[in-house]
Biotite code that builds the C-alpha atoms (Angstrom):
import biotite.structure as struc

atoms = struc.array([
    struc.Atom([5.824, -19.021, 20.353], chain_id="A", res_id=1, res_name="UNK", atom_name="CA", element="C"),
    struc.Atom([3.956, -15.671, 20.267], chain_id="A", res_id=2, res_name="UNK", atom_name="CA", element="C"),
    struc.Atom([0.139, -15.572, 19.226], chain_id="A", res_id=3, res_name="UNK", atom_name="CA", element="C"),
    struc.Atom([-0.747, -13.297, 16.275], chain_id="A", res_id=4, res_name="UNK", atom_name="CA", element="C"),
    struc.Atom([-4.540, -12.014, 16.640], chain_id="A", res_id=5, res_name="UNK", atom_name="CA", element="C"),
    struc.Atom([-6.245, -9.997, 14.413], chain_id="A", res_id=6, res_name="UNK", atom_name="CA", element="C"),
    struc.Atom([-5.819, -6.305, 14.849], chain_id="A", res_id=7, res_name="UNK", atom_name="CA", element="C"),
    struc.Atom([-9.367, -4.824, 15.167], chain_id="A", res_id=8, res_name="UNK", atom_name="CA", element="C"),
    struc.Atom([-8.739, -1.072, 16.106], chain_id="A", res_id=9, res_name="UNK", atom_name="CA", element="C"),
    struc.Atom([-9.572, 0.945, 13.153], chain_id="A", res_id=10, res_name="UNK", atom_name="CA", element="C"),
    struc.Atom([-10.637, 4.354, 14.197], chain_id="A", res_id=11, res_name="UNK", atom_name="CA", element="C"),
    struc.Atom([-7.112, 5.071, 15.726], chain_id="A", res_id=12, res_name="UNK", atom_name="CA", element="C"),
    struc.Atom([-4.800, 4.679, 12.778], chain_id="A", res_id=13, res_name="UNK", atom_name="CA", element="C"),
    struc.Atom([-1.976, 6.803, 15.102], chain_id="A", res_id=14, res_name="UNK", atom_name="CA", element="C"),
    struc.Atom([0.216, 3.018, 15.084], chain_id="A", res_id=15, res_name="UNK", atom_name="CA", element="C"),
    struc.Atom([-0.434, 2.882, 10.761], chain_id="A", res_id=16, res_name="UNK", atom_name="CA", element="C"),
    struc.Atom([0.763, 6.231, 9.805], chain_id="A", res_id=17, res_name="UNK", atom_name="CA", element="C"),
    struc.Atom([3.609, 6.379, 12.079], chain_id="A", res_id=18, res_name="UNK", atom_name="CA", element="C"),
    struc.Atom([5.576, 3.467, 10.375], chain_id="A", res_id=19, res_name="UNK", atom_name="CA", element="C"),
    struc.Atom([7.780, 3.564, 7.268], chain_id="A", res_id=20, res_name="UNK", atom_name="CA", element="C"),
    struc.Atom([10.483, 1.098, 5.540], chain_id="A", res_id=21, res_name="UNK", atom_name="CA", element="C"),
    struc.Atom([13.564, 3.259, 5.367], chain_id="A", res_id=22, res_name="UNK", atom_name="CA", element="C"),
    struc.Atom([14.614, 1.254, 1.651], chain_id="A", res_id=23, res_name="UNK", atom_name="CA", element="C"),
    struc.Atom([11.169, 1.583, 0.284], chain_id="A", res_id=24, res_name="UNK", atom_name="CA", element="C"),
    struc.Atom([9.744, 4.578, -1.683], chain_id="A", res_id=25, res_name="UNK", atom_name="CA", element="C"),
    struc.Atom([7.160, 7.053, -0.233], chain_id="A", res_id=26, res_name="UNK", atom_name="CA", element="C"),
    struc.Atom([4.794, 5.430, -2.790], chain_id="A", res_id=27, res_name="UNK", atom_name="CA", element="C"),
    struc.Atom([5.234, 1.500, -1.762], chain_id="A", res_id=28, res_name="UNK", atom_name="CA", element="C"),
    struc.Atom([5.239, 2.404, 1.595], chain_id="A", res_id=29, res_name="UNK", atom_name="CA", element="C"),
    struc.Atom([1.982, 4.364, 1.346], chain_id="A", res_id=30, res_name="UNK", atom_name="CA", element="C"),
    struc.Atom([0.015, 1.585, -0.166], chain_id="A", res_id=31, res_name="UNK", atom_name="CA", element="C"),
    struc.Atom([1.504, -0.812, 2.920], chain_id="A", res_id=32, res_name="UNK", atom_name="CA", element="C"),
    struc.Atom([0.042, 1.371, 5.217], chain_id="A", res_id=33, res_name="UNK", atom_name="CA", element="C"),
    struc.Atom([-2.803, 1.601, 3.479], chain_id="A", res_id=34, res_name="UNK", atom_name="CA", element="C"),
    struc.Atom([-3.054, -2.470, 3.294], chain_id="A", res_id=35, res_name="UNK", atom_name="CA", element="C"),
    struc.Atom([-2.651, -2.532, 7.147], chain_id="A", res_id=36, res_name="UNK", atom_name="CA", element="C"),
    struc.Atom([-5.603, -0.674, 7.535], chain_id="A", res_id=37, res_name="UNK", atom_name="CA", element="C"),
    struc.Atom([-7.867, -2.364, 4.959], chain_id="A", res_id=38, res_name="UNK", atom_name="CA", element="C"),
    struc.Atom([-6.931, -5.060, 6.472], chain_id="A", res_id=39, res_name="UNK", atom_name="CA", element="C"),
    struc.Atom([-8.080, -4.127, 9.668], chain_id="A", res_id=40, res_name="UNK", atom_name="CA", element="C"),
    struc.Atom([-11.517, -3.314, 8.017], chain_id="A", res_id=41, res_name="UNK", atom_name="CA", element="C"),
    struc.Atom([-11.439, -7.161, 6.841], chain_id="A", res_id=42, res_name="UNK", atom_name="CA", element="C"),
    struc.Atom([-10.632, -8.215, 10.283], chain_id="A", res_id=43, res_name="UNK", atom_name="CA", element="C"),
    struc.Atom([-13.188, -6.210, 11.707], chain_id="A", res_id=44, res_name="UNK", atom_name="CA", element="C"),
    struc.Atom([-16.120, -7.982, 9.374], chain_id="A", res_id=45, res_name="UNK", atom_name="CA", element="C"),
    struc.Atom([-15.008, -11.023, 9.276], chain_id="A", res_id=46, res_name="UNK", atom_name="CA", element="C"),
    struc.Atom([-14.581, -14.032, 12.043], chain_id="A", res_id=47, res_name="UNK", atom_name="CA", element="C"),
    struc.Atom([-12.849, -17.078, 10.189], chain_id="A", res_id=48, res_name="UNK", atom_name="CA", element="C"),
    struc.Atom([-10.707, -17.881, 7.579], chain_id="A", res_id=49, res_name="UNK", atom_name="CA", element="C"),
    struc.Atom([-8.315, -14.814, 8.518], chain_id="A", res_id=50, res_name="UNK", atom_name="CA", element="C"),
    struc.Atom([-5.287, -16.809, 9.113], chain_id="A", res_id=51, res_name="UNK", atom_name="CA", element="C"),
    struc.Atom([-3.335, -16.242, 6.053], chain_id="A", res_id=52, res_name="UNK", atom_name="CA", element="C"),
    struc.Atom([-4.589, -12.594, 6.474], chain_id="A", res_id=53, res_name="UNK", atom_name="CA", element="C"),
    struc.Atom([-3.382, -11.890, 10.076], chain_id="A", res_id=54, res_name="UNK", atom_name="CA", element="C"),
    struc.Atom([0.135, -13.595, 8.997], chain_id="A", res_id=55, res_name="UNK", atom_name="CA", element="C"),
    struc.Atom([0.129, -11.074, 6.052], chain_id="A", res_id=56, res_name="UNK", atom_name="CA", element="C"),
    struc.Atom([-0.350, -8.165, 8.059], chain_id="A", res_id=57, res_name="UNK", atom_name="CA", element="C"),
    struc.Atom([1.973, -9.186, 10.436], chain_id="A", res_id=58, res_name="UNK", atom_name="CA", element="C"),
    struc.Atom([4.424, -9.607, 7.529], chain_id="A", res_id=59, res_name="UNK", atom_name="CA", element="C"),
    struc.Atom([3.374, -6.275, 6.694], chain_id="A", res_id=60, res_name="UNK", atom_name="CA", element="C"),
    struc.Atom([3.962, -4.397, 9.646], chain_id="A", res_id=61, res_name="UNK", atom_name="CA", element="C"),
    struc.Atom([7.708, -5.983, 10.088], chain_id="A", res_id=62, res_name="UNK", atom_name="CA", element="C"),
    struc.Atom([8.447, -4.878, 6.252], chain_id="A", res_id=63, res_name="UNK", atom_name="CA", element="C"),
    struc.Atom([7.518, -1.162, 7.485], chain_id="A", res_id=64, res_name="UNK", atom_name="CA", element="C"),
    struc.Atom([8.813, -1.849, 11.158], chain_id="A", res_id=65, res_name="UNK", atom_name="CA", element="C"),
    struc.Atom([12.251, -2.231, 9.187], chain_id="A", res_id=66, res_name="UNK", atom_name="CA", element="C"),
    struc.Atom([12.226, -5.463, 10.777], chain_id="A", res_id=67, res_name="UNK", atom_name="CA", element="C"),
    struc.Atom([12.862, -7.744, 7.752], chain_id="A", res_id=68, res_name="UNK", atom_name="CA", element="C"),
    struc.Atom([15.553, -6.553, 4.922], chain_id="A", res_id=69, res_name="UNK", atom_name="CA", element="C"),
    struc.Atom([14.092, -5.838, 1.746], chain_id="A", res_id=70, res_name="UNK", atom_name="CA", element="C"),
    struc.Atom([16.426, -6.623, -0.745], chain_id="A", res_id=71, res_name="UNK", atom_name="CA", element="C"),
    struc.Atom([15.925, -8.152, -4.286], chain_id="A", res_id=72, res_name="UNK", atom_name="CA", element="C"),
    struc.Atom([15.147, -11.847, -2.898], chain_id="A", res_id=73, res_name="UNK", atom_name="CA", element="C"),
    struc.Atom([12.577, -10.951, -0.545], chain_id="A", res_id=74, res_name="UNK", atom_name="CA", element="C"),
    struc.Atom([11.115, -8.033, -2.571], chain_id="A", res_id=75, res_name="UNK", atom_name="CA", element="C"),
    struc.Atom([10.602, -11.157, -5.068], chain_id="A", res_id=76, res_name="UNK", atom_name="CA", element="C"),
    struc.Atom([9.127, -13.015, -2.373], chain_id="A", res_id=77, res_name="UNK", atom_name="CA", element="C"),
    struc.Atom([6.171, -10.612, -0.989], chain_id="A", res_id=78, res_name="UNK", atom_name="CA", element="C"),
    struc.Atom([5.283, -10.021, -4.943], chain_id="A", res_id=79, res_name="UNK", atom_name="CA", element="C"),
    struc.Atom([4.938, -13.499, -4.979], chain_id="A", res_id=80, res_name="UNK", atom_name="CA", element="C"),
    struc.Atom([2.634, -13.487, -1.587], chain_id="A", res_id=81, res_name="UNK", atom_name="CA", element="C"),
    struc.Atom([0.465, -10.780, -2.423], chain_id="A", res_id=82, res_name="UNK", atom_name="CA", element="C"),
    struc.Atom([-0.121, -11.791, -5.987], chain_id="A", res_id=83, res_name="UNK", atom_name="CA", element="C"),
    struc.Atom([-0.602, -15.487, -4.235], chain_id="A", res_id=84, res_name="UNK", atom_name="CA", element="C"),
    struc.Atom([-2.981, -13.970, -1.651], chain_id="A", res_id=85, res_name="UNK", atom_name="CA", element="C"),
    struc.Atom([-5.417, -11.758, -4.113], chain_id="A", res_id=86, res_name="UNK", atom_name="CA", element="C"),
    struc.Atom([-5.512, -14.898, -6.873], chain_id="A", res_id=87, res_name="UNK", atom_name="CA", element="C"),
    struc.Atom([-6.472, -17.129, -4.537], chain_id="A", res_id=88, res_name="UNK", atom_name="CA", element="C"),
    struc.Atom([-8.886, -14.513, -2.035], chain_id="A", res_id=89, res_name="UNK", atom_name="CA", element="C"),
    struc.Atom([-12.069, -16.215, -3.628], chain_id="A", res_id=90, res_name="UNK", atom_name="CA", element="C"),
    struc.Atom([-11.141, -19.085, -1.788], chain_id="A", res_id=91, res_name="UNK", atom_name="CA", element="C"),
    struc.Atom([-11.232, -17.505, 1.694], chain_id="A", res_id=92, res_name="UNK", atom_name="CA", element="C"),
    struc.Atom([-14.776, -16.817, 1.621], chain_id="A", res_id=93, res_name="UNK", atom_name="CA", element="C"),
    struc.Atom([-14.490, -12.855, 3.691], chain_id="A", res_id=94, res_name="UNK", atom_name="CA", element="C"),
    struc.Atom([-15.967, -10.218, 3.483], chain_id="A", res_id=95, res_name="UNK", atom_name="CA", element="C"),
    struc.Atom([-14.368, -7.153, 2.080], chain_id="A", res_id=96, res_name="UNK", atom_name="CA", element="C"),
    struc.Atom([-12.061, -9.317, -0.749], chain_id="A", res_id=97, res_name="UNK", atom_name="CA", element="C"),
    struc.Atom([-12.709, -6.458, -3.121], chain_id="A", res_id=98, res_name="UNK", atom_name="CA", element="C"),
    struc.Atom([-10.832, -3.932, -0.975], chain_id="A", res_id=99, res_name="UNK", atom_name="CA", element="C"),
    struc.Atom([-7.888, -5.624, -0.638], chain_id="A", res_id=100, res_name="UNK", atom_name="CA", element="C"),
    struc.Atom([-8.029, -6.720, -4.577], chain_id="A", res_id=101, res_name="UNK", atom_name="CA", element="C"),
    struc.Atom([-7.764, -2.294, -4.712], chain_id="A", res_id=102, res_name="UNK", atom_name="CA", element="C"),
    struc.Atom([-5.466, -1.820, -2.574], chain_id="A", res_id=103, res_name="UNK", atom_name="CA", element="C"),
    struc.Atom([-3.275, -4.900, -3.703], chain_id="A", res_id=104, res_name="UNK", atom_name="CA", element="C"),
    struc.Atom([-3.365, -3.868, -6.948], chain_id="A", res_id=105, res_name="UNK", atom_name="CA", element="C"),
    struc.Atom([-1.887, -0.765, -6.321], chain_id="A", res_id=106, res_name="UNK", atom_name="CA", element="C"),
    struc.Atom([0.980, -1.982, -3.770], chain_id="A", res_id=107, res_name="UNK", atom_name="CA", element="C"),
    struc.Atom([1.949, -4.297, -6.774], chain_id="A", res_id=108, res_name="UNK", atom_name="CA", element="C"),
    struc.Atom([2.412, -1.504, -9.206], chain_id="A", res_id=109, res_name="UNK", atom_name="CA", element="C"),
    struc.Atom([4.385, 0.295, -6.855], chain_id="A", res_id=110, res_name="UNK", atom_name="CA", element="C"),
    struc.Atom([5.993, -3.065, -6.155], chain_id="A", res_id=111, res_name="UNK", atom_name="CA", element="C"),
    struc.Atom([7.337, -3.712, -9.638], chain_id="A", res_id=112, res_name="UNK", atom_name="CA", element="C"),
    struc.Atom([8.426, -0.375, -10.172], chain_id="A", res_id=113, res_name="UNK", atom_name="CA", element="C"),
    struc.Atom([10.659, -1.065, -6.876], chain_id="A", res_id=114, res_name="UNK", atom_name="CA", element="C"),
    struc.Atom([11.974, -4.222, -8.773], chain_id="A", res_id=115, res_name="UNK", atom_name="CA", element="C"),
    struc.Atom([13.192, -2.688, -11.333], chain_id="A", res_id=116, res_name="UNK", atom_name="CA", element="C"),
    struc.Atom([14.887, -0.023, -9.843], chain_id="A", res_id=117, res_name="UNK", atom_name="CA", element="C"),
    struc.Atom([16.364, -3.540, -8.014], chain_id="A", res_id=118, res_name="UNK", atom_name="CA", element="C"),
    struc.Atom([17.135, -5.174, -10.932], chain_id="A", res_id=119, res_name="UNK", atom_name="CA", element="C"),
    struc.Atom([19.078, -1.814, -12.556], chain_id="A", res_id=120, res_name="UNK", atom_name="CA", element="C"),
    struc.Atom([21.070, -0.910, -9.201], chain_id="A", res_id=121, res_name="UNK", atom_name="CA", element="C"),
    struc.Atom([21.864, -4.333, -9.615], chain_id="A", res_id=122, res_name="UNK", atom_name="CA", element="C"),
    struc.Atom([23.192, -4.346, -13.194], chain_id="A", res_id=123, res_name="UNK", atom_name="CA", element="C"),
    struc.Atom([24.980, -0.969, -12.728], chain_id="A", res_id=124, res_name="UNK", atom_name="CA", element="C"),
    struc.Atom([28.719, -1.470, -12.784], chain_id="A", res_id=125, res_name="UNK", atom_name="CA", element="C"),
    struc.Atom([30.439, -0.229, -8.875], chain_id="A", res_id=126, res_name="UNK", atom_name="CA", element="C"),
    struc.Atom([29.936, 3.299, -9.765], chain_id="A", res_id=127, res_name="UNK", atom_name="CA", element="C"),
    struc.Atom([28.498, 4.993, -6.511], chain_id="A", res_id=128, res_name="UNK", atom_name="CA", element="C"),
    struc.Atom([26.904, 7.315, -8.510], chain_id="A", res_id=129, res_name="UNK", atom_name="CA", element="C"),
    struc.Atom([24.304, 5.451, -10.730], chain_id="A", res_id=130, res_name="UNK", atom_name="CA", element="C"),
    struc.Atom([23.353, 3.584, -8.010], chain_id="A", res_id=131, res_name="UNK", atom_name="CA", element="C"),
    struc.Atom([22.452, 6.460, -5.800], chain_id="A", res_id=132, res_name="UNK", atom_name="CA", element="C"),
    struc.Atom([20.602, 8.224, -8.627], chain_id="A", res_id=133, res_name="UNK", atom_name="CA", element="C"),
    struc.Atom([18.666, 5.119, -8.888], chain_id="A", res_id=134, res_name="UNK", atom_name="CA", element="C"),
    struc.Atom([17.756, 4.735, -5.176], chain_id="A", res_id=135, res_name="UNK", atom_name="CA", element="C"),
    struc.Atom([16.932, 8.292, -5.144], chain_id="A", res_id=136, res_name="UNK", atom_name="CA", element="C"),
    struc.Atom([14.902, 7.339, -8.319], chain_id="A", res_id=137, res_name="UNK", atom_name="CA", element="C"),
    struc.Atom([12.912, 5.478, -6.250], chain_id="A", res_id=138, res_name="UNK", atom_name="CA", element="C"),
    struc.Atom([12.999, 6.957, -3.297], chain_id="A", res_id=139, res_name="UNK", atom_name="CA", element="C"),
    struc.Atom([11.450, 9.949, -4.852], chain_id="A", res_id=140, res_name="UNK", atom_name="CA", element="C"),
    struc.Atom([8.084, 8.572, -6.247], chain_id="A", res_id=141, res_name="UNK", atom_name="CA", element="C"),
    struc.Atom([4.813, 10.093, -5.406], chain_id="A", res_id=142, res_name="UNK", atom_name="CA", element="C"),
    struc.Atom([1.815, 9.032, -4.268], chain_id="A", res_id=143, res_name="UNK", atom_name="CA", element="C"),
    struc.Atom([-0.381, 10.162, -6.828], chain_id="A", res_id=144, res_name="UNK", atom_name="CA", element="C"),
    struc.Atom([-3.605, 9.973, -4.658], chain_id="A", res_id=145, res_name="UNK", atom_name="CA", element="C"),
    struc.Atom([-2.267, 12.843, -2.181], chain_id="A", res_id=146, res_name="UNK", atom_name="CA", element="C"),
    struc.Atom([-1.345, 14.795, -5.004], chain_id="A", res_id=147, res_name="UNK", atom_name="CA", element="C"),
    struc.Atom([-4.697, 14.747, -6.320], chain_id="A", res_id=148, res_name="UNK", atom_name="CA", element="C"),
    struc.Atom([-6.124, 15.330, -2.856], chain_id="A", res_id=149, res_name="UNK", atom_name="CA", element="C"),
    struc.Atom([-3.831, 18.518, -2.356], chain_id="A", res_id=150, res_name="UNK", atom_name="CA", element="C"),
    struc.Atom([-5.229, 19.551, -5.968], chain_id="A", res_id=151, res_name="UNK", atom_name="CA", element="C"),
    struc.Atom([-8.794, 19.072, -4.999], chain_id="A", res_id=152, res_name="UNK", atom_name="CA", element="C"),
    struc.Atom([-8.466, 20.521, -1.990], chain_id="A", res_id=153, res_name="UNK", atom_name="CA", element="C"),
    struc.Atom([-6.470, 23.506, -2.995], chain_id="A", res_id=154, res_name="UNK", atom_name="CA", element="C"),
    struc.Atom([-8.007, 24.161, -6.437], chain_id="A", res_id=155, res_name="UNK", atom_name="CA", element="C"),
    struc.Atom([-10.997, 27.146, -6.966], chain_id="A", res_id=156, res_name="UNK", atom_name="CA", element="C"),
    struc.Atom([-11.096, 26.362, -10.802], chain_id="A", res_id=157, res_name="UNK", atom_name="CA", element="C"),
    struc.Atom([-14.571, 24.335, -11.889], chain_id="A", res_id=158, res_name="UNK", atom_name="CA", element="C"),
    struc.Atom([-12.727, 22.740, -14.467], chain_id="A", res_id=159, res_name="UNK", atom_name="CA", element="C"),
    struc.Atom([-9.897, 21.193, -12.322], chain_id="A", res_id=160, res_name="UNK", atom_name="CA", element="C"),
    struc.Atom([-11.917, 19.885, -9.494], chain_id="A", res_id=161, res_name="UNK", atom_name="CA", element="C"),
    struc.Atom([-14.259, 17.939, -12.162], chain_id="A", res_id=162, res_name="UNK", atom_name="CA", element="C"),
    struc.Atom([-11.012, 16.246, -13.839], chain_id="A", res_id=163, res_name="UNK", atom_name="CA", element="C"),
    struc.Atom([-9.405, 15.460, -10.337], chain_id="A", res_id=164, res_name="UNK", atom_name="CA", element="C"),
    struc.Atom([-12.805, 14.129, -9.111], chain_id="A", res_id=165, res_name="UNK", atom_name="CA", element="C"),
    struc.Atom([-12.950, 12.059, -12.000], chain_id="A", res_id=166, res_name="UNK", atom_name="CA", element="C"),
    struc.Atom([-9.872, 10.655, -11.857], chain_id="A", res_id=167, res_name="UNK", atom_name="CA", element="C"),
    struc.Atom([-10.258, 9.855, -8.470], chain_id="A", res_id=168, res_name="UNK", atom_name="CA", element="C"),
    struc.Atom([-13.403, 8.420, -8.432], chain_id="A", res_id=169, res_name="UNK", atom_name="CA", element="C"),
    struc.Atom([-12.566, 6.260, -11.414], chain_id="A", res_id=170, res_name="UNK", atom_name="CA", element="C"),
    struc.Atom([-8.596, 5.135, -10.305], chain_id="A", res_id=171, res_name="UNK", atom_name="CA", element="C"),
    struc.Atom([-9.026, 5.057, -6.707], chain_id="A", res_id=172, res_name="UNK", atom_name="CA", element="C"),
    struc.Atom([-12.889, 4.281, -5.458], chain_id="A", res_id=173, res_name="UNK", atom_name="CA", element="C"),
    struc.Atom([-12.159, 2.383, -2.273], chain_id="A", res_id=174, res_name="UNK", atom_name="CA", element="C"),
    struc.Atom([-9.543, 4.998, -1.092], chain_id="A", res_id=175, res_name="UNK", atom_name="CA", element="C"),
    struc.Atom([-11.262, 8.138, -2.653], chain_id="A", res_id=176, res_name="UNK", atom_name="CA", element="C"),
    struc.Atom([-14.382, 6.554, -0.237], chain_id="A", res_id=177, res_name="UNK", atom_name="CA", element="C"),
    struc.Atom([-12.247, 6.014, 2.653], chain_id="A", res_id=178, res_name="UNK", atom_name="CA", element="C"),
    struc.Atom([-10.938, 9.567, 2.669], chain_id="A", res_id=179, res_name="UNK", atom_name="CA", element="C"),
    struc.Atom([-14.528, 11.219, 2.206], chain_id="A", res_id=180, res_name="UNK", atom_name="CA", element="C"),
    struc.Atom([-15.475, 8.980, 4.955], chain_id="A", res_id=181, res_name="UNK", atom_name="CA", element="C"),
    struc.Atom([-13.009, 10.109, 7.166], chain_id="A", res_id=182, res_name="UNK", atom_name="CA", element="C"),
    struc.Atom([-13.334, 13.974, 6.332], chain_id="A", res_id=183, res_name="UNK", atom_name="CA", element="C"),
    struc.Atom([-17.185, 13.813, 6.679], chain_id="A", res_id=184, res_name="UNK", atom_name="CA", element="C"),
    struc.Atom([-17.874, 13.881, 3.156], chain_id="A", res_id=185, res_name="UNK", atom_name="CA", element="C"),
    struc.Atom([-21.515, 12.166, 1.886], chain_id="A", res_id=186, res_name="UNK", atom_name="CA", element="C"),
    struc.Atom([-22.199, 12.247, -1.508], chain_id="A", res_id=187, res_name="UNK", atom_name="CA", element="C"),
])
């Protein structure tokens, strides 16, 4: 049986960015990628209790490997583990628990939205062309943060940068952080 270690190499994120689940929206697989390298942060910090953790990323980077099919059961399934894994991250005693809470958060939201584009491909009759709509439904979400980045970085109006700053700061602190830390950005 193969050893899983812990992935500590954060600074070259070339391996991350590169990967992408062919059924899963822009959005969902955005927030994976972003999980893989919070949890590389984690791994980096922390020396025990990382077990369930490196299995998870593993899990992870299969899902966006294309590795494992991600149809309704298994969809069910990794809502299940992540919910499982951020309930119960008190109990792990790491450092860095509140990143992953962030970033877990927002993989679930994209998550359920996933599910229920699922569940109503599912209930659509044979028809070819519902079900396409709704895959390209899906398919065709955003990621809201790099929309807001492009509008902050783009934008010469006053007014615009304040509201985009503030909804940035306020909806996504951890990844709003680890963007200004990688552009150079100090407050």
């Amino acid at each position: 049986m193969e050893r899983k270690d812990k992935k500590l190499e954060i600074l070259f994120i070339n391996d991350i960015k590169s990967l992408k689940n062919e059924l899963l929206s822009a959005k969902t697989n955005h927030y994976l990628k972003n999980m893989l390298f919070c949890l590389r942060l984690v791994f980096r910090y922390n020396g025990e209790n990382l077990d369930e953790f490196i299995d998870f990323y593993y899990y992870i980077e299969d899902l966006l490997n294309n590795n494992i099919l991600m149809d309704l059961e298994e969809l069910k399934i990794f809502i299940y583990r992540v919910t499982d894994l951020i309930v119960n991250i008190d109990d792990y005693n790491i450092r860095g628990d509140t990143l992953i809470t962030e970033v877990a958060a927002n993989l679930l939201q994209s998550l359920y939205l996933e599910l229920e584009t699922y569940k109503l491909v599912d209930k659509t009759d044979e028809s070819d062309v519902w079900k396409n709509i709704l895959l390209m439904q899906v398919k065709d979400q955003v990621v809201d943060f790099d929309i807001l980045i492009d509008i902050l970085n783009n934008s010469s109006d006053d007014d615009i940068v304040s509201s985009v700053l503030e909804i940035l700061n306020n909806n996504y602190p951890m990844e709003f952080a680890i963007y200004k830390a990688r552009n150079g950005i100090l407050d």
